[in-house]
C-alpha positions in Angstrom: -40.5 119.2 72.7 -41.8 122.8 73.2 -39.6 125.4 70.9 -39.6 129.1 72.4 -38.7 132.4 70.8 -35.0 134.0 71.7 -35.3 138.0 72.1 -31.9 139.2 71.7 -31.8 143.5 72.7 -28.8 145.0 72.7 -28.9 148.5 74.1 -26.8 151.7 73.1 -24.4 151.1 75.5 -23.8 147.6 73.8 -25.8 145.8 77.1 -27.7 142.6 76.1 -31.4 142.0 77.4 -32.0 138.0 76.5 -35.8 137.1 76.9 -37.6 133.9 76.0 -41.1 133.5 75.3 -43.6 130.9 74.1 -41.8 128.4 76.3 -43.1 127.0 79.8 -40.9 125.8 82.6 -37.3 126.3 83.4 -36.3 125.1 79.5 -35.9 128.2 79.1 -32.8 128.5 80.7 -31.0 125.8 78.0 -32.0 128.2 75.5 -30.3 131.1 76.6 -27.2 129.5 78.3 -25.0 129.7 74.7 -25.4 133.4 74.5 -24.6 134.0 78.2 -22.2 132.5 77.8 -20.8 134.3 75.1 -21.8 137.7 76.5 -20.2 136.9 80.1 -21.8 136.8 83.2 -25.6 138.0 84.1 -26.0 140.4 85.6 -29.7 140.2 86.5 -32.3 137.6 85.7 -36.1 137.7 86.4 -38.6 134.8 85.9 -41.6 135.4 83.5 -45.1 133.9 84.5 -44.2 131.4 81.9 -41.7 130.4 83.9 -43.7 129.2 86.3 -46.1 126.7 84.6 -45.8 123.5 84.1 -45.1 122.3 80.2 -47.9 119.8 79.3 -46.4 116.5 77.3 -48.1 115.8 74.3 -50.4 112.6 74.5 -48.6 109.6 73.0 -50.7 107.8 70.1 -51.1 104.3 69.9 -51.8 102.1 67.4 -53.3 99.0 68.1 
């Protein structure tokens, strides 16, 4: 399972900015539902290139 970084801002005006990074795919978005949810709703989202690739499964071993 790929683990990716949460990037909590929170500006002066007490406005979140929630970022992910080191994770490929829409997993992303698992990450960051609890604190959306617990800042209310979002108000604007953008899709990172990272976003957009494809998460490579790791190659099973087998022992014979």
């Amino acid at each position: 399972m790929a683990k990716g970084k949460i990037i909590l801002e929170i500006d002066e005006a007490g406005n979140p900015t929630i970022s992910v990074q080191g994770m490929k795919g829409p997993g992303c978005k698992a990450l960051t539902k609890p604190l959306e949810d617990i800042y209310g709703r979002v108000v604007s989202s953008k899709k990172t290139a990272e976003y957009h690739q494809v998460e490579q499964a790791a190659p099973a071993r087998v022992r014979r």
